[in-house]
N, C-alpha and C positions, 0 to 999 in steps of 0.2 A: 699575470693573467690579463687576457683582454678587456678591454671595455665591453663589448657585444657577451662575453660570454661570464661577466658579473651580472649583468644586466637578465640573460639568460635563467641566473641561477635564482635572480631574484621573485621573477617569474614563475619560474617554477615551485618556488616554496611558498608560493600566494597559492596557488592552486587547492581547490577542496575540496577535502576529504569526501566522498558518495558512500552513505551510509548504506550496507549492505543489512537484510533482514533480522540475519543472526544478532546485528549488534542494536536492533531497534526492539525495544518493549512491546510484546503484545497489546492490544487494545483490549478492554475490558468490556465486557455487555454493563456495568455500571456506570461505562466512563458517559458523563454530559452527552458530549457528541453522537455517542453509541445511540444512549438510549433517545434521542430525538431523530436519529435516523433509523430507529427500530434494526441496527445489526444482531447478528447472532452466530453467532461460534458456527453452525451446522445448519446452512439452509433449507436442508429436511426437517426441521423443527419450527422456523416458524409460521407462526398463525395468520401471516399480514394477506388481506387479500391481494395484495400486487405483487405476493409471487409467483411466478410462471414456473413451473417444473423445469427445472435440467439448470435454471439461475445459480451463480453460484459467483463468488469473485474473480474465478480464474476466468471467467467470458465478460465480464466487464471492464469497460473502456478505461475505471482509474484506477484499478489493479494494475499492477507491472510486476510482482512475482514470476514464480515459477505454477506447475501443475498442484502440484503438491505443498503441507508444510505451511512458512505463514512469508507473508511477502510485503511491503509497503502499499498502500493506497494513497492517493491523492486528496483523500477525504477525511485521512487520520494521521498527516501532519506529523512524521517525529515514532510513528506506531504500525505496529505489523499486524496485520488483521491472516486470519485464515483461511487458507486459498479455497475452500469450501464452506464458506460465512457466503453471508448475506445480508445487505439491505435495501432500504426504499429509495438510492438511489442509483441502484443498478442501472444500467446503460453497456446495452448489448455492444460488444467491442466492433468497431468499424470493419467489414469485409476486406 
């Protein structure tokens, strides 16, 4: 075998793994984080006044899911929040 393609393979098997939703844990409305950022399973449910009608995860900037279903956030680390959740730090996703 070559040296360039030892070296190759070594590279390659450093590479990491991207956690896909299915394999991340829901986030919990009791979880710490949840309940200081006021999330909620169904952003038709809550009460906070800074939510804006039609808000939801799936139009925020640190969602990267899909439409549907539950998808990682940038703000629950390691946890899949619900693409129709909500919290107080929504941030309308860039045009």
């Amino acid at each position: 075998m070559a040296a360039g393609t030892t070296a190759a393979a070594v590279v390659m098997g450093g590479l990491p793994r991207f956690a896909r939703a299915a394999d991340l844990p829901p986030v919990s409305e009791s979880d710490p984080t949840a309940k200081a950022l006021g999330y909620v399973e169904d952003a038709t449910k809550t009460t906070n006044a800074k939510y804006k009608a039609g808000d939801d995860c799936t139009n925020c900037q640190f969602y990267t899911g899909g439409a549907t279903g539950r998808g990682p956030c940038q703000l629950f680390p390691g946890k899949s929040v619900n693409a129709k959740g909500w919290c107080v730090s929504h941030t309308p996703k860039k045009a």
